[in-house]
DODODREN-431925 format. One line per 8 residues: number of its first residue (from 1); their letters; for each residue x, y, z of N, C-alpha, C, CB. Coordinates in steps of 0.02 Angstrom, whole numbers. Glycine has a CB too. Example, Ala and Ser with C-alpha at 12.3 -4.5 7.8 and 13.67 -1.06 7.14 Angstrom:
BEGIN
1> as> 660 -284 390 615 -225 390 660 -165 390 565 -224 452  642 -112 354 684 -53 357 645 2 394 704 -30 286
This chain:
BEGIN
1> xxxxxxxx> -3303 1133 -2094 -3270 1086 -2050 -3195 1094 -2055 -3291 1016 -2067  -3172 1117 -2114 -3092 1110 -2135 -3068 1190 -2096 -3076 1105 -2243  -3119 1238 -2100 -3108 1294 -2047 -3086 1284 -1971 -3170 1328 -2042  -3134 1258 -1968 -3128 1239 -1874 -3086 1185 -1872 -3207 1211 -1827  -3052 1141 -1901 -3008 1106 -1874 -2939 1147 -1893 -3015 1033 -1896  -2934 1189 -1931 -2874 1237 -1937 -2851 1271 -1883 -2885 1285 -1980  -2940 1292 -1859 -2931 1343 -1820 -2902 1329 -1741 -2995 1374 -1822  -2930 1238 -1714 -2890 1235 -1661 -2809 1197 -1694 -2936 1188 -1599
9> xxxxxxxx> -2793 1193 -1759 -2727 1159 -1768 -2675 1217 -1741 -2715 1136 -1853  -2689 1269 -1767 -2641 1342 -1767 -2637 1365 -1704 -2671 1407 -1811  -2659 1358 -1645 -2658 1369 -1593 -2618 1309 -1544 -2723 1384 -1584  -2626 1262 -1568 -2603 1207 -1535 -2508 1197 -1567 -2665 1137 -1558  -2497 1209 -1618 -2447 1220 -1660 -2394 1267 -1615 -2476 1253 -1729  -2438 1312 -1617 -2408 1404 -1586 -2399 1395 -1520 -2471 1481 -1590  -2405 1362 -1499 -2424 1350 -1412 -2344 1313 -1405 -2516 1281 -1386  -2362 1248 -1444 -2297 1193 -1450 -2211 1228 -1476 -2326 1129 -1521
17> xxxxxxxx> -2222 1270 -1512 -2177 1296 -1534 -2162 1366 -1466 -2198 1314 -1615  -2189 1403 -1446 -2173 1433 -1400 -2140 1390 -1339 -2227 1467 -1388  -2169 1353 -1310 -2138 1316 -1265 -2070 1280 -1284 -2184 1272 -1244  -2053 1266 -1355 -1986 1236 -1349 -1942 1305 -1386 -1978 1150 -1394  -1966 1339 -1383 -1911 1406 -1391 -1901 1418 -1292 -1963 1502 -1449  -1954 1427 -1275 -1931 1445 -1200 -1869 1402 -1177 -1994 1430 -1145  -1894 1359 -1172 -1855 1276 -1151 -1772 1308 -1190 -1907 1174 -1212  -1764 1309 -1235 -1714 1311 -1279 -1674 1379 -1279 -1741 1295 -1343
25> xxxxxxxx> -1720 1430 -1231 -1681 1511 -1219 -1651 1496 -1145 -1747 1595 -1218  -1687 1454 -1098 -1701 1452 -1036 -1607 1415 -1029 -1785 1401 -1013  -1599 1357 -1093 -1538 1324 -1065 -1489 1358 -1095 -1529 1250 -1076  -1484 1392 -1147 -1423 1437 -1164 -1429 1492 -1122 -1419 1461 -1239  -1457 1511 -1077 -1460 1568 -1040 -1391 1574 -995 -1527 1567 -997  -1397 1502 -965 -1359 1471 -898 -1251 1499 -923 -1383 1343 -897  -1244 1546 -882 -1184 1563 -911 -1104 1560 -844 -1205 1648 -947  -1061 1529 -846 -1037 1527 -765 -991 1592 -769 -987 1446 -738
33> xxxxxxxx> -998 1621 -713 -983 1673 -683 -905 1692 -670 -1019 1669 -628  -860 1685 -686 -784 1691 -675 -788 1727 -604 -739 1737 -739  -769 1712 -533 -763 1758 -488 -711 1826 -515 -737 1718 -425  -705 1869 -482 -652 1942 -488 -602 1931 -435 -693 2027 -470  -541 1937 -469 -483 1929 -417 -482 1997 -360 -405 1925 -465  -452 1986 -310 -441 2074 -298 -407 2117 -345 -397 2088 -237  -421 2172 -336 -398 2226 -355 -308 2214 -356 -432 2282 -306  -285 2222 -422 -187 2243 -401 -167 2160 -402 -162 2294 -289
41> xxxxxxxx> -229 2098 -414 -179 2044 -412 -194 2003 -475 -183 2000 -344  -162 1952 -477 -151 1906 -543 -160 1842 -520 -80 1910 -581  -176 1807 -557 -188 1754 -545 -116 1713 -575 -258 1740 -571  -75 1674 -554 -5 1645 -581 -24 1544 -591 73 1669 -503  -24 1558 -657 -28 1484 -671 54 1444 -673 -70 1477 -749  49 1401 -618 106 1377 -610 95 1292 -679 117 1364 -510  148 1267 -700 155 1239 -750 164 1136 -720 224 1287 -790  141 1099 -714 151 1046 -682 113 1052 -620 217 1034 -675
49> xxxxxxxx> 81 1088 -578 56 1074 -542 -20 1089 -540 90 1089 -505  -54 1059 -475 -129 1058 -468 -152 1009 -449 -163 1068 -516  -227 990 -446 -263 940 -422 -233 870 -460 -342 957 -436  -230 879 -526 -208 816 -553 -144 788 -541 -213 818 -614  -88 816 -493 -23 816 -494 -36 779 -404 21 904 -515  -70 796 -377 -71 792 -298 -83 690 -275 -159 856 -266  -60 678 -235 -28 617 -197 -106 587 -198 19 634 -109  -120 516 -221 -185 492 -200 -164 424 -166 -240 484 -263
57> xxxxxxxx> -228 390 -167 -226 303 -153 -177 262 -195 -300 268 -173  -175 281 -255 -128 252 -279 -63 269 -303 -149 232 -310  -33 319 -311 31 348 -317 37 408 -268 43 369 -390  108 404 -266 139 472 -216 163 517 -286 225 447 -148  146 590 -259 170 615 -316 208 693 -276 100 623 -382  236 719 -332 264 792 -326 297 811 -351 285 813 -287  311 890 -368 310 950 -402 366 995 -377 245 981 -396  400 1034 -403 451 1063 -399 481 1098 -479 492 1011 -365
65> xxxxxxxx> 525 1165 -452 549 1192 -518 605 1201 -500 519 1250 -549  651 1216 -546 730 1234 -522 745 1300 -593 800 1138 -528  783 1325 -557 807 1381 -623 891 1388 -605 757 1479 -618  906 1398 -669 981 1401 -668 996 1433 -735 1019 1326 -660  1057 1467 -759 1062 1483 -830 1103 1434 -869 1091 1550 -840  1086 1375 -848 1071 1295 -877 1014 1274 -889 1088 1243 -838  1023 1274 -943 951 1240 -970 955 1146 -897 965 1212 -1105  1010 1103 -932 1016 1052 -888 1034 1054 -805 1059 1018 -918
73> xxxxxxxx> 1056 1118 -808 1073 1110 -737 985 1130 -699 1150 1176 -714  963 1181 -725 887 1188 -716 849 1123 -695 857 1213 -784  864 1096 -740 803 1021 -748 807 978 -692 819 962 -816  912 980 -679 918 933 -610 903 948 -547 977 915 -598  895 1028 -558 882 1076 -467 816 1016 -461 845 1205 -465  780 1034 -517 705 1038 -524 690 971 -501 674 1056 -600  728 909 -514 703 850 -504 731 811 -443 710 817 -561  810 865 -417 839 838 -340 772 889 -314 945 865 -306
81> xxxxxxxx> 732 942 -313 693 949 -257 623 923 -265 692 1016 -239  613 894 -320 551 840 -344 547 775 -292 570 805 -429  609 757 -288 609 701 -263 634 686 -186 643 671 -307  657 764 -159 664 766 -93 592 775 -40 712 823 -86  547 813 -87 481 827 -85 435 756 -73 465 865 -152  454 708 -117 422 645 -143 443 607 -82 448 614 -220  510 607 -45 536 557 -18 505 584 56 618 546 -33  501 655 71 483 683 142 396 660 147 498 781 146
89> xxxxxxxx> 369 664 96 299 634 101 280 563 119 271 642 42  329 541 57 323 461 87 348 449 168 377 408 36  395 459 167 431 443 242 377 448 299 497 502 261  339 539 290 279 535 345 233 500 336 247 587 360  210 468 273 178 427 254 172 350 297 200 428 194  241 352 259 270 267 306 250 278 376 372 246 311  281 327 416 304 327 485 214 320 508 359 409 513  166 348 489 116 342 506 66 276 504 100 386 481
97> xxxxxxxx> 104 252 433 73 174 444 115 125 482 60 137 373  181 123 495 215 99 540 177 101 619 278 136 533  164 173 662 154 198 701 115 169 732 147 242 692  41 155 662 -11 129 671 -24 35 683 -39 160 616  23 6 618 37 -63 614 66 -75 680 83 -83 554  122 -46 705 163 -78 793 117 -76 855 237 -21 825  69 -19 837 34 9 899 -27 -68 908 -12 107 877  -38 -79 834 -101 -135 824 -88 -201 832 -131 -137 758
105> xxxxxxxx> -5 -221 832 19 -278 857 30 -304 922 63 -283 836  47 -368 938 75 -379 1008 135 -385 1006 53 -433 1044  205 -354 1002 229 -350 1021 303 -320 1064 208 -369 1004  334 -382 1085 381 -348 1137 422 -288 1113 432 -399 1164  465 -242 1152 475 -189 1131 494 -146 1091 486 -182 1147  418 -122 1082 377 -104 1020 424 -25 998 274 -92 1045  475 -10 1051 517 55 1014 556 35 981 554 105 1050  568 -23 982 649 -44 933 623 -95 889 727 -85 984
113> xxxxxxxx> 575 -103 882 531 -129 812 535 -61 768 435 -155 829  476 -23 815 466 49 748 531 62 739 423 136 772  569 59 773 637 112 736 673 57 695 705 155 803  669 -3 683 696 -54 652 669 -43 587 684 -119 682  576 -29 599 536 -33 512 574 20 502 439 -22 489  561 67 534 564 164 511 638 148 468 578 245 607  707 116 499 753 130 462 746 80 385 817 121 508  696 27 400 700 2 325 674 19 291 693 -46 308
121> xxxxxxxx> 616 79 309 589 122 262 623 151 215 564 163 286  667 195 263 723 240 238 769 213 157 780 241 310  783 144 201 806 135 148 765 117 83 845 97 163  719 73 77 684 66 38 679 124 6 638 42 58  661 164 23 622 254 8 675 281 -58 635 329 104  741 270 -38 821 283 -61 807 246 -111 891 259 -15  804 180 -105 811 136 -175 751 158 -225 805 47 -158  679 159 -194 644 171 -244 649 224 -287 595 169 -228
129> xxxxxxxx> 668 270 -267 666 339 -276 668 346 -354 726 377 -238  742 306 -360 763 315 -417 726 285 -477 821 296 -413  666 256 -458 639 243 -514 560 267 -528 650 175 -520  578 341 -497 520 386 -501 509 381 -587 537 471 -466  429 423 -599 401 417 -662 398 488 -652 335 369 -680  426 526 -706 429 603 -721 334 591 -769 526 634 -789  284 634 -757 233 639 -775 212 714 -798 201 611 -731  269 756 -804 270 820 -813 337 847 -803 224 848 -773
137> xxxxxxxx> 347 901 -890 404 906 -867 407 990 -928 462 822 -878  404 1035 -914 389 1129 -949 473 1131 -926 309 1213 -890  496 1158 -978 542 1212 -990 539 1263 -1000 569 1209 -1020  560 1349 -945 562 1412 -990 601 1451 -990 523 1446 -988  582 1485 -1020 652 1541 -1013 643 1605 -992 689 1555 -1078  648 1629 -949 643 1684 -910 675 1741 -947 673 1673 -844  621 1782 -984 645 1877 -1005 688 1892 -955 578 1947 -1001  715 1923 -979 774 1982 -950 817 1952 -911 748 2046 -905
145> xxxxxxxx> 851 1910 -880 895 1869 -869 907 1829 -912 888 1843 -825  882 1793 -958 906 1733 -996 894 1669 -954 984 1740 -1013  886 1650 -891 893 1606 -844 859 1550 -889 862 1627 -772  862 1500 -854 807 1432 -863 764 1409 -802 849 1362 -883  698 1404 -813 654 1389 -761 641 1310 -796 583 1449 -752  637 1249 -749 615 1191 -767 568 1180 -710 669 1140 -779  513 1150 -727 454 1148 -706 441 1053 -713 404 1207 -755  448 1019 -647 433 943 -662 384 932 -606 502 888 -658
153> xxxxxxxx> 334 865 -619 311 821 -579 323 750 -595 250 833 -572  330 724 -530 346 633 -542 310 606 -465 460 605 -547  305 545 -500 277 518 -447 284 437 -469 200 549 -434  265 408 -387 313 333 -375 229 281 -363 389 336 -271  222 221 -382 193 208 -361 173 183 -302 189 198 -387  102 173 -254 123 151 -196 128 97 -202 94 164 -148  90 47 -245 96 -11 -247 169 -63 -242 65 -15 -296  197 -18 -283 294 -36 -285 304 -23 -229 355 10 -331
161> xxxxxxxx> 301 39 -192 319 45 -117 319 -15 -81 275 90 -82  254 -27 -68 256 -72 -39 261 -154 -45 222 -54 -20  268 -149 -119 307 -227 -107 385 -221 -106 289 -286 -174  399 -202 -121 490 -176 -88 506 -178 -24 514 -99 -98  462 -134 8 467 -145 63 445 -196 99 453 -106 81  386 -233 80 373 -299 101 439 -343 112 328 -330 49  448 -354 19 532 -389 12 580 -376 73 578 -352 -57  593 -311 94 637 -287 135 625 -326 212 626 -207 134
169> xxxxxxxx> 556 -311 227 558 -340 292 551 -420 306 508 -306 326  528 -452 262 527 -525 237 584 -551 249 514 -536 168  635 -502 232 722 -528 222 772 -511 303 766 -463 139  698 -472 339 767 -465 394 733 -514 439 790 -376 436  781 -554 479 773 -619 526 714 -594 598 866 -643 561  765 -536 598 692 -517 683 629 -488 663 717 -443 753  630 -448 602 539 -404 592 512 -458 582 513 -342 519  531 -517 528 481 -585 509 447 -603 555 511 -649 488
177> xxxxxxxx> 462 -607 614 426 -648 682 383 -630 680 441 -645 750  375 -561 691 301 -517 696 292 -511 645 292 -450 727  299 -504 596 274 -454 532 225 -531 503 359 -412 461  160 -475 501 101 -513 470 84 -454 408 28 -530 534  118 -480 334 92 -442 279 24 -418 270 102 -474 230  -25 -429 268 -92 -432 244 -121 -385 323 -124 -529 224  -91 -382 378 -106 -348 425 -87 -273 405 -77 -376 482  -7 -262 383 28 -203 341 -8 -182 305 82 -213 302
185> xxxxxxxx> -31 -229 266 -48 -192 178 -113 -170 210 -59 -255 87  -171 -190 244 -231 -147 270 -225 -101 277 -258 -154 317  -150 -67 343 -147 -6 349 -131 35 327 -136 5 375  -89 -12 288 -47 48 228 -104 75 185 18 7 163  -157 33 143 -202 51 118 -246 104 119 -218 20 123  -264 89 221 -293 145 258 -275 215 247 -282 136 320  -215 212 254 -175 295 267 -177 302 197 -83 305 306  -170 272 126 -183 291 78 -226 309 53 -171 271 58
193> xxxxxx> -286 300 95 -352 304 66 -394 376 103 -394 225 85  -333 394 156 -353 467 181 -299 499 154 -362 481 263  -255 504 116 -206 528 87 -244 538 6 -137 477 99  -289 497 -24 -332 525 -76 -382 582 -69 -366 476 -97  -424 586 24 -478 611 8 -461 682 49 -542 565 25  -412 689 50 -388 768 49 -387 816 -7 -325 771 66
């Protein structure tokens, strides 16, 4: 009796143990494939930028480098075209939720409204600027010139955007008439929320 129950134990054992070696070759097998660049090219990893650097729902962001054989003068190219970058985004940004907010209102003439928000954008845009958040910031030094390459990203929030600018239009006597906040902040939201899923 102690035969024959050996005899189906060892088979049932051997069976169990084969199947979790398979199982266990089957998932270390799985290996990801690096595509092949063309032929003659390189792939150039730029320093501050990428998916994690790019403009969503909730912050505006951007990237820029400057080189100079200043280390500081480098850093400032790098962050006056950081933030000219930052300010041209927002602006089309604005102008599009503006465009959209005047078009969705009633009222009277609706060209010298938009160009009334559009210029308090501007300014707003100016004031905030300056209190961009640097979120990346590589220094290098370029062989064989000596130069300096500075490598930054910063970015503003939208949320600040737009209560500044709220503030802003709150404070001027003719947008108040029309201006319904909570109508704004929808669209602004809107355009932010296709400005993430790019």
């Amino acid at each position: 009796m102690k035969n024959l129950t050996t005899k189906r134990t060892i088979p049932v054992l051997l069976t169990a143990l084969m199947l979790s070696g398979a199982m266990t070759a089957c998932k270390s097998k799985k290996k990801t494939v690096e595509p092949k660049l063309p032929e003659g090219e390189v792939e150039v990893v730029i320093p501050c930028s990428g998916p994690e650097f790019f403009t969503n729902d909730k912050v505006f962001r951007a990237n820029a480098l400057g080189e100079s054989m200043d280390q500081a003068t480098s850093k400032k190219k790098a962050m006056s075209n950081a933030r000219a970058d930052l300010a041209s985004a927002i602006n089309t940004q604005v102008k599009a939720v503006i465009d959209n907010y005047v078009n969705s209102r009633e009222m009277n003439n609706r060209e010298e409204v938009g160009e009334r928000y559009e210029s308090l954008a501007r300014e707003v845009v100016d004031q905030k600027l300056t209190g961009t958040k640097t979120i990346c910031e590589k220094m290098m030094r370029v062989g064989g010139t000596g130069n300096y390459k500075a490598y930054v990203a910063i970015e503003l929030s939208a949320q600040d955007l737009l209560s500044a600018y709220n503030e802003r239009i709150s404070s001027d006597e003719r947008l108040r008439i029309d201006y319904d906040y909570e109508k704004f902040k929808e669209t602004f939201d809107k355009e932010m929320e296709k400005m993430g899923n790019r």
